[in-house]
The first five atom37 places (N, CA, C, CB, O) and aatype in JSON, in Angstrom:
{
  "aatype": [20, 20, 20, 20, 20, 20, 20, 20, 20, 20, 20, 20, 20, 20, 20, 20, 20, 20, 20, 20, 20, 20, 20, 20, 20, 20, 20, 20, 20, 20, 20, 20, 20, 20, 20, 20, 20, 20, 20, 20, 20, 20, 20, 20, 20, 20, 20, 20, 20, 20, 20, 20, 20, 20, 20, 20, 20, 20, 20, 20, 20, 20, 20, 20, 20, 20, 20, 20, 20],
  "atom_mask": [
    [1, 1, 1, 1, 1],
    [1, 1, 1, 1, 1],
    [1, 1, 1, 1, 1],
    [1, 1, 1, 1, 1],
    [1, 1, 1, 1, 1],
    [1, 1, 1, 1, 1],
    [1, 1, 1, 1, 1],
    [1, 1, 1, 1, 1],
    [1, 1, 1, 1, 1],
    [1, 1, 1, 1, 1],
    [1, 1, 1, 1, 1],
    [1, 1, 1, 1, 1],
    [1, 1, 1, 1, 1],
    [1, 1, 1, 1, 1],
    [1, 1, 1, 1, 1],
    [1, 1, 1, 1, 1],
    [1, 1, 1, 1, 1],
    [1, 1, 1, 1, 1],
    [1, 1, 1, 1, 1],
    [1, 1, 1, 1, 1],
    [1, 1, 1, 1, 1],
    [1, 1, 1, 1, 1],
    [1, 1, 1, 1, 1],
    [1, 1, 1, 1, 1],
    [1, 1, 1, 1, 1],
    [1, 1, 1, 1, 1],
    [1, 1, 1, 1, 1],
    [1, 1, 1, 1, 1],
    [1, 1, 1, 1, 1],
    [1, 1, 1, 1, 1],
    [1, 1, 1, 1, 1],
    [1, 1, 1, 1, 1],
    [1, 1, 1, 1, 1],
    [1, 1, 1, 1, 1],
    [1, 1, 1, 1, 1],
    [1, 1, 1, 1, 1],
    [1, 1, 1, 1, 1],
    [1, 1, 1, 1, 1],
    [1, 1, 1, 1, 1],
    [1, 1, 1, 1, 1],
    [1, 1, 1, 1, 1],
    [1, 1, 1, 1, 1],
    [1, 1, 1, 1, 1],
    [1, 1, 1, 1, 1],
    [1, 1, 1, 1, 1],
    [1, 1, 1, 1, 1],
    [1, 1, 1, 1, 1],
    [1, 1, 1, 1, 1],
    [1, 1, 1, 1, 1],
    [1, 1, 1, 1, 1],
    [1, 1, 1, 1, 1],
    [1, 1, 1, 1, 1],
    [1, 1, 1, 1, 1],
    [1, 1, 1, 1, 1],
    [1, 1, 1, 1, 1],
    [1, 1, 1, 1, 1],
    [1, 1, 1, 1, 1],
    [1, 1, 1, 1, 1],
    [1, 1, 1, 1, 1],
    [1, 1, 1, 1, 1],
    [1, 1, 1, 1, 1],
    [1, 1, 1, 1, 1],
    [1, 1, 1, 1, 1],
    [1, 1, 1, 1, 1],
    [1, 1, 1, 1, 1],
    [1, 1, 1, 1, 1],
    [1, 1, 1, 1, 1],
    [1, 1, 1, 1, 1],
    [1, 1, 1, 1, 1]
  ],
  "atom_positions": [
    [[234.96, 121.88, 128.82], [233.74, 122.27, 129.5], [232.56, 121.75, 128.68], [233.66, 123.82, 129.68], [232.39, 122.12, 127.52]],
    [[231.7, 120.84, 129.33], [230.7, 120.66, 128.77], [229.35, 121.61, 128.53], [230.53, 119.75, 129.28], [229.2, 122.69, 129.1]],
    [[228.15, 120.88, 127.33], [227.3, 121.87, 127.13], [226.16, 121.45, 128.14], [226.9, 122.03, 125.6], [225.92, 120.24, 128.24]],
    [[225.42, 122.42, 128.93], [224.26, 121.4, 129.69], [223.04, 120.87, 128.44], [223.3, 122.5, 131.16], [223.04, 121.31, 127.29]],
    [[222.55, 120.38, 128.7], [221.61, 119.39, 127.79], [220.28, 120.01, 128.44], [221.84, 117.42, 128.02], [219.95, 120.21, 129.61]],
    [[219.56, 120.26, 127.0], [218.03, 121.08, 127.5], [217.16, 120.25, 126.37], [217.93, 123.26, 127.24], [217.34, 120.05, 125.17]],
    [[215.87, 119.76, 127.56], [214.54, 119.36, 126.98], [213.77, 120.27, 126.09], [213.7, 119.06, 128.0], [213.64, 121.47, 126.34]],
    [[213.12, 119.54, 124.81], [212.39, 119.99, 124.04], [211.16, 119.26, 123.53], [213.1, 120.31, 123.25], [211.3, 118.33, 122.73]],
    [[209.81, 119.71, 124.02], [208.89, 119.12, 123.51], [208.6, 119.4, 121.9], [207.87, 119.4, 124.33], [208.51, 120.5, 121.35]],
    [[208.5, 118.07, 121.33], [208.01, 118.14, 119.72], [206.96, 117.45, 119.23], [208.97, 117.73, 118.83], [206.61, 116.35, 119.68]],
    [[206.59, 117.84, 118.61], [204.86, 118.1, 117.78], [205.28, 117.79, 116.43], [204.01, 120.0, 117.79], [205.84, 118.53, 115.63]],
    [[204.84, 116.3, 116.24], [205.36, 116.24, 114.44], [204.31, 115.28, 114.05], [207.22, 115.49, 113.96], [203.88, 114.47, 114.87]],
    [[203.82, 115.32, 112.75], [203.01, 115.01, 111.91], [203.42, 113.15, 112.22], [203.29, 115.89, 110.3], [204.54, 112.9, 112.67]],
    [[202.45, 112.02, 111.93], [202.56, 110.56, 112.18], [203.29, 110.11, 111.28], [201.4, 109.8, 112.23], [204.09, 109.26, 111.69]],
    [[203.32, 110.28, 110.5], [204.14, 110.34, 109.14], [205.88, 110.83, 109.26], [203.27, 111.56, 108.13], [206.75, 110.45, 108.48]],
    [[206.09, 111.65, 110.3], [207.38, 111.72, 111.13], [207.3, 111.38, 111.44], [207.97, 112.21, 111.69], [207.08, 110.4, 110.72]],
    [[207.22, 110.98, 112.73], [207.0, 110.05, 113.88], [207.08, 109.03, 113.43], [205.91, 110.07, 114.61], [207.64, 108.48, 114.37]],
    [[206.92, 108.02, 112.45], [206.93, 106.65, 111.91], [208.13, 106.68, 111.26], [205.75, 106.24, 111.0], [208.83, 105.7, 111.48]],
    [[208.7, 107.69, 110.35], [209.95, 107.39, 109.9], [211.16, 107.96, 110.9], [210.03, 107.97, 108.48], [212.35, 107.98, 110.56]],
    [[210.66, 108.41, 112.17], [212.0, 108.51, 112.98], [212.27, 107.1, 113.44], [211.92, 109.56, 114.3], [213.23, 106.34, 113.27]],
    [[210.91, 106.98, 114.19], [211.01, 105.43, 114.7], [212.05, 104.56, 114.01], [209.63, 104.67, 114.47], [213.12, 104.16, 114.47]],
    [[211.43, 104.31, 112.61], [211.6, 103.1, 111.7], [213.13, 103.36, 111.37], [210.49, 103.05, 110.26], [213.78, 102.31, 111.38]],
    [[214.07, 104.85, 110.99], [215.12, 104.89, 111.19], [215.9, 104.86, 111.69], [215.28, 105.14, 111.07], [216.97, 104.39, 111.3]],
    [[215.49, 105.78, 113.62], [216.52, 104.95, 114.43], [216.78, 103.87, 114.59], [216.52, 105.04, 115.32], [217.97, 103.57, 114.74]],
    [[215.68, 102.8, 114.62], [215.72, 101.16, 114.72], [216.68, 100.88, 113.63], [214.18, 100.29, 114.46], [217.71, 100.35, 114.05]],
    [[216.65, 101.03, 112.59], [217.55, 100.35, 111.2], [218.81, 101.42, 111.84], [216.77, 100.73, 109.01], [219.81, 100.71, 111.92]],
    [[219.1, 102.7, 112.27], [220.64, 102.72, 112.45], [221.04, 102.41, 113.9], [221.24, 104.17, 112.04], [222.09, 102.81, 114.41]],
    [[220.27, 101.8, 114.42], [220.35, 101.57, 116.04], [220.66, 102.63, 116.94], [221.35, 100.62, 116.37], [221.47, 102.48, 117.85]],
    [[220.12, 103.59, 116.75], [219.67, 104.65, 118.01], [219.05, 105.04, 118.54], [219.71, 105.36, 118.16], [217.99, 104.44, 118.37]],
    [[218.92, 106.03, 119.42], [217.59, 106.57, 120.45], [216.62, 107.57, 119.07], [218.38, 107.98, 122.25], [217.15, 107.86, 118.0]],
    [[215.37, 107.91, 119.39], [215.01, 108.83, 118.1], [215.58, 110.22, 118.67], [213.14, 108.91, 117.65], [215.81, 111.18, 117.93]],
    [[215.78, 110.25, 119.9], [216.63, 111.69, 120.55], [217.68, 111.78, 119.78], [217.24, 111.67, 122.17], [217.89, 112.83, 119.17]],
    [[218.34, 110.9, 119.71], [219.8, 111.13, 119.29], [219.77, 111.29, 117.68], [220.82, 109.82, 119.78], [220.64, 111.95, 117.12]],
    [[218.66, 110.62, 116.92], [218.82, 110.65, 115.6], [218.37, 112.28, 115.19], [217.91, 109.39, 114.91], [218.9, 112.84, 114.23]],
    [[217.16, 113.06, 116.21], [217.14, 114.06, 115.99], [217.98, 114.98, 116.64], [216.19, 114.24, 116.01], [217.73, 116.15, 116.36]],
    [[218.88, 114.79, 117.4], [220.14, 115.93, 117.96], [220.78, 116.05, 116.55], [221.47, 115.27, 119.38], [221.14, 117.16, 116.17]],
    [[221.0, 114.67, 115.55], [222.06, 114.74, 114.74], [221.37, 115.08, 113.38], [222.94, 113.41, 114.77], [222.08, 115.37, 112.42]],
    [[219.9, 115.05, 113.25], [219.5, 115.7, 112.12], [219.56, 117.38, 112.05], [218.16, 115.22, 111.93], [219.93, 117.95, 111.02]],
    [[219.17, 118.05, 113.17], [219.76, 119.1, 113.78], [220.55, 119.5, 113.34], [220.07, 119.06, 114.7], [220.44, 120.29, 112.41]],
    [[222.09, 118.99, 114.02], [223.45, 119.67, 113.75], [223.59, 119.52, 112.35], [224.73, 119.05, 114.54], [224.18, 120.47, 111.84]],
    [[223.2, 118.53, 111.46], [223.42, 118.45, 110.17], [222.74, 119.93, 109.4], [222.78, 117.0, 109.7], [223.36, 120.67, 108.64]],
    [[221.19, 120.12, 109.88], [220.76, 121.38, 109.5], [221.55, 122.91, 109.53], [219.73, 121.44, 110.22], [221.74, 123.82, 108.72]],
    [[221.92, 122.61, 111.11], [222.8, 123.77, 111.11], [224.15, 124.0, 110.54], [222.97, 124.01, 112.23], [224.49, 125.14, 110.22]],
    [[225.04, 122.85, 110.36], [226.1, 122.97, 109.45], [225.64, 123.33, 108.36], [226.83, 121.92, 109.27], [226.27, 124.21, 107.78]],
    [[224.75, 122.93, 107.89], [224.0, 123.39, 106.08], [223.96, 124.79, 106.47], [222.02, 122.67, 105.44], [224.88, 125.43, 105.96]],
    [[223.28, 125.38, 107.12], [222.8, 126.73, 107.62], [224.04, 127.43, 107.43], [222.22, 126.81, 109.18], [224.26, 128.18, 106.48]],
    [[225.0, 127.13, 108.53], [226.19, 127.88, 108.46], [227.03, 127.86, 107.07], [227.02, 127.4, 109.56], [227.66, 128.85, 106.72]],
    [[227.01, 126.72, 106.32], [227.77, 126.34, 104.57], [227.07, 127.9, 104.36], [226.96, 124.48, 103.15], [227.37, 129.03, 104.73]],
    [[225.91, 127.27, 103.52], [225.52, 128.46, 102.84], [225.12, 130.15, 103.47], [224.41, 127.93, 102.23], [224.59, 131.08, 102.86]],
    [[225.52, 130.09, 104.59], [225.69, 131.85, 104.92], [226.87, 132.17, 104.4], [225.74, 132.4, 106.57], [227.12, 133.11, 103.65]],
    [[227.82, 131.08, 104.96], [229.34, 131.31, 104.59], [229.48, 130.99, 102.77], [230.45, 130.03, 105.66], [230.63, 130.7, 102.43]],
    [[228.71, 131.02, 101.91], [228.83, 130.85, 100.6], [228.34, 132.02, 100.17], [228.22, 129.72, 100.06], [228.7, 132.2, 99.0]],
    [[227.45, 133.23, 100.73], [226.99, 133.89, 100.4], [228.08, 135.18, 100.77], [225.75, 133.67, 100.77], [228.62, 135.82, 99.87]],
    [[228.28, 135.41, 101.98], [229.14, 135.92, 101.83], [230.55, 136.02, 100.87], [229.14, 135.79, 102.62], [231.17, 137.05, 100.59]],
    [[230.76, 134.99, 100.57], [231.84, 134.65, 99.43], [231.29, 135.2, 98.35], [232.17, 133.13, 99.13], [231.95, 135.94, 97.63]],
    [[230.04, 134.93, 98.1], [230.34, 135.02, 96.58], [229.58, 137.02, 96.79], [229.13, 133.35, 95.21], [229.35, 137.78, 95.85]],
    [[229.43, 137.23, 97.8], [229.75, 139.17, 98.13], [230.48, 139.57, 98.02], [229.74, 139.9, 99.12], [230.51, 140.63, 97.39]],
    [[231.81, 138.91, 98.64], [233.04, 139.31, 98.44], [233.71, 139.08, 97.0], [233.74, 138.72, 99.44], [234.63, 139.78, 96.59]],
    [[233.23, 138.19, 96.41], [234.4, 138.13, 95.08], [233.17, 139.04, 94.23], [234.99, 136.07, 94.22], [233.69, 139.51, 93.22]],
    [[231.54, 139.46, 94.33], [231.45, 140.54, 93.26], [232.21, 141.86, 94.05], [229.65, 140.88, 92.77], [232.16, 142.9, 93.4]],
    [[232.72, 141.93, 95.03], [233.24, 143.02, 95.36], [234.63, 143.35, 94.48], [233.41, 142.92, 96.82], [234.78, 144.38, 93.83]],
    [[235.62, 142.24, 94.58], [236.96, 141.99, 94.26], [236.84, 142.16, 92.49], [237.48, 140.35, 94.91], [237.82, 142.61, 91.89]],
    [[235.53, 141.75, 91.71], [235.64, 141.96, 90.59], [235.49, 143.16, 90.11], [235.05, 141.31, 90.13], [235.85, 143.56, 89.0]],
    [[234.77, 143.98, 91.25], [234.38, 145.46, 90.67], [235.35, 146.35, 90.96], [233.08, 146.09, 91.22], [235.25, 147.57, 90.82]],
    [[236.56, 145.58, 91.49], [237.51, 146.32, 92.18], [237.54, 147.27, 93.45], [237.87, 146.92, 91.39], [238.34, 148.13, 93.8]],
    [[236.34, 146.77, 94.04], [236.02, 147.46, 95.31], [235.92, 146.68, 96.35], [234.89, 148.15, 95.29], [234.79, 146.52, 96.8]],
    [[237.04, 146.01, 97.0], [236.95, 145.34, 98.43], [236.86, 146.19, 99.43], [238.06, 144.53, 98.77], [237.26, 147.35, 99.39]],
    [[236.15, 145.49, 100.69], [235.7, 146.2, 101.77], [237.19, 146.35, 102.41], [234.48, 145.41, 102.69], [238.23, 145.75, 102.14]],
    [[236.9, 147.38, 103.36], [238.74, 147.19, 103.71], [238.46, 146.78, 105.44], [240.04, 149.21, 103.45], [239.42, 146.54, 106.17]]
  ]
}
């Protein structure tokens, strides 16, 4: 099942706007697509470090000898 695809107007400084340009051209893509994939890269980071934080909750838990049950 696919995801439907939703428009987003963006507002970015010329100074963005010049290095999206200038990067999609050097990796040969749309600047849509270079920002869908700067995106998902953010949010994988996002999700790493929630999921690191929780870890390292759980192991001061495990050291104090008090895991959640």
């Amino acid at each position: 099942m696919g995801s439907k695809l939703i428009s987003k107007h963006v507002r970015m400084s010329q100074e963005v706007a010049e290095w999206y340009e200038n990067r999609s051209k050097e990796i040969g893509i749309t600047q849509t697509n270079l920002m869908v994939m700067a995106l998902s890269e953010y949010i994988k980071q996002e999700k790493t470090i929630d999921a690191m934080t929780n870890i390292k909750e759980l192991m001061a838990q495990l050291e104090k000898g008090n895991p959640e049950e």
